[in-house]
Structure formats: structure tokens, C-alpha cells
C-alpha positions in Angstrom: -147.4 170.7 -125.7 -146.9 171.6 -129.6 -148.7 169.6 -131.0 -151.3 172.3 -131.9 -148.4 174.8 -132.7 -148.2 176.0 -136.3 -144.5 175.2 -136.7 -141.8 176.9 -139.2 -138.0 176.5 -139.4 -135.3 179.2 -140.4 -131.6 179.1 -141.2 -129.4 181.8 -142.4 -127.8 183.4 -145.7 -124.9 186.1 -146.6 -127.3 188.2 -148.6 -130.8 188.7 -148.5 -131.2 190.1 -152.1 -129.4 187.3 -153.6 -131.7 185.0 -151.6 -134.8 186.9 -152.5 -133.8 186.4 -156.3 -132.8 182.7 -156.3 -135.9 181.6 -154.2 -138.0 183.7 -156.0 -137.1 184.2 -159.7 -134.8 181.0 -160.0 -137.3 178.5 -157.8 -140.0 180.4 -158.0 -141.2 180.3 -154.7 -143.1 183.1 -153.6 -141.4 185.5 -151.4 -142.1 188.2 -148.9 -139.7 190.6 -147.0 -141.4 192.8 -144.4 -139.8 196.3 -143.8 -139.7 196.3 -139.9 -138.1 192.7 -140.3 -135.0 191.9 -142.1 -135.9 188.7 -142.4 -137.6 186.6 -145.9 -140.1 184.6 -145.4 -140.6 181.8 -148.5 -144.1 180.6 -148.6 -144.0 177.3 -148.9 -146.8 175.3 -150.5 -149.6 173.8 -147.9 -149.4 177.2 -146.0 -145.9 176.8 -144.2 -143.5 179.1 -144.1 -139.6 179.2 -143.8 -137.6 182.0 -142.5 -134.2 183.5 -144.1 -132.3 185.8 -142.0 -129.4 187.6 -142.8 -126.0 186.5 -140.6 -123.0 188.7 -140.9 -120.8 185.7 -140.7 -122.5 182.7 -142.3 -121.4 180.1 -142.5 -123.4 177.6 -145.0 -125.6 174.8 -143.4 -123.3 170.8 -143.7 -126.6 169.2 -144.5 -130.1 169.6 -146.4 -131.7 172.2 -144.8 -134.8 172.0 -147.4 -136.0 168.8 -149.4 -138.0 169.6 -152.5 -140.0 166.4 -153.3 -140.4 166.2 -157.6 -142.6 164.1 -159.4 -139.6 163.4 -162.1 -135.8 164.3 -160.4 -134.4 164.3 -163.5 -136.6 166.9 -165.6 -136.2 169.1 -162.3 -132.6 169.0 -162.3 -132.4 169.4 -166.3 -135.3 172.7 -165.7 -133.1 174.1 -162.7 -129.5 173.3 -164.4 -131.1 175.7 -167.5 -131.2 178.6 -164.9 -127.7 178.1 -164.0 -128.4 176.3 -161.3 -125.0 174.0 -160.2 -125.7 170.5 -158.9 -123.1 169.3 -156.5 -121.5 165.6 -157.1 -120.5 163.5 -154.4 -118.5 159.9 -154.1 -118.4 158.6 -150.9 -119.6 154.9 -149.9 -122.7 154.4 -150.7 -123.3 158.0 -151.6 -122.0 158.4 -155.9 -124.3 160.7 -157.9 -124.0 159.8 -161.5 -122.8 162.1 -164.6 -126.1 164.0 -164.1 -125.3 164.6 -160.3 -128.3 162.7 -159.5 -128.5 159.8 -156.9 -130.3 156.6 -157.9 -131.0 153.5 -156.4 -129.9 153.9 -153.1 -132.6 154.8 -151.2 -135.0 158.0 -152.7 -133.6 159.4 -156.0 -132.2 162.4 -154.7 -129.9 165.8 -156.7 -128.3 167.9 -154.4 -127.8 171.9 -155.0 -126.7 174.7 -152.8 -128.3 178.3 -152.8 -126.1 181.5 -152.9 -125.4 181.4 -149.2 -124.1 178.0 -149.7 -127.1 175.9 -148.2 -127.7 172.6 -149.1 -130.7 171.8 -150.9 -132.5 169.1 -153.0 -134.8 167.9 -155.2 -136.3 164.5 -154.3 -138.5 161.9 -156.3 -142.0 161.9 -154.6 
């Protein structure tokens, strides 16, 4: 039934603008933002696109809602940490990012950060 069906996902944010800056200037995604829409679209490379909409009372996503797969995790999270980007650490069970805040060895190396709305998102070794 969708199997022919150009799919795209969506998830909210507190603030458009701020989202609009960090996914464009900061990850440097390309962005659009149509007038009639208040909605950003971030083009996403291989033609898809994921939708941002502004949510009066957001409440930031538990769990990665976008996965950005990096030839080398650690020059990406030393690139993004120089635009001020914070990395979230976690120690759980089988889940302990080291100093750099970078998962390794336990499955895909894996750093975890959040936009401005508080979404989880990652960078991921290819």
C-alpha cells in the first residue's frame, strides 16, 4: 500500500528560529520555511525531507529522533563541540560514553546531542 509512497517524518520544537539557525548555520543542513506554513522543512541529503513544526507546549522527544551516520564520530563531535554544540553523557548498563561523550564498542560508535528544543540527536560511525 506504501511502498511506492515518498515517505518523511516530523517532530516538534519550541522555537522555529532557533531551529532554523542550529539546523542550518550550526549543522548546516539546508533549510526552507514556507510563508503559508509554519512549518521547516530540512532537506536531507538523497532527496528526503523532515518536517519541524512549532508546538506551544513541547515537550522534547526521549529518544533519537534523527541519526546522522559520520565517516569518523570523533572528528564530528570535536567539529560540532567547536560550534558550541553540548554532547550529552550517559552511564547506565551497558550504555557509558567515555570523557569525549562518545560511545564505543558496544554496538555502532555512537555521540549523542540534543537541538535547542531538546531533541535527541546523533552522530553515528557509517
Amino acid at each position: 500500500m506504501f511502498g511506492q509512497t515518498k515517505t518523511f517524518s516530523g517532530f516538534s520544537v519550541d522555537d522555529l528560529q532557533k531551529a532554523k539557525q542550529f539546523y542550518g548555520e550550526t549543522l548546516g543542513l539546508e533549510v526552507s520555511q514556507e510563508d503559508e506554513m509554519p512549518v521547516l522543512k530540512l532537506h536531507i541529503y538523497g532527496g528526503y525531507e523532515v518536517i519541524l513544526y512549532e508546538k506551544p507546549n513541547h515537550q522534547p522527544a526521549t529518544f533519537t529522533v534523527l541519526n546522522f551516520p559520520v565517516q569518523d564520530v570523533e572528528q564530528a563531535v570535536k567539529d560540532l563541540k567547536s560550534k558550541g554544540v553540548q554532547f550529552e553523557s550517559y552511564d547506565f548498563p551497558g550504555l557509558k560514553t567515555d570523557d569525549d561523550n562518545i560511545l564505543r564498542g558496544n554496538g555502532p560508535t555512537i555521540a549523542w546531542f540534543t537541538d535547542p528544543a531538546g531533541n535527541i540527536l546523533s552522530v553515528i560511525q557509517k
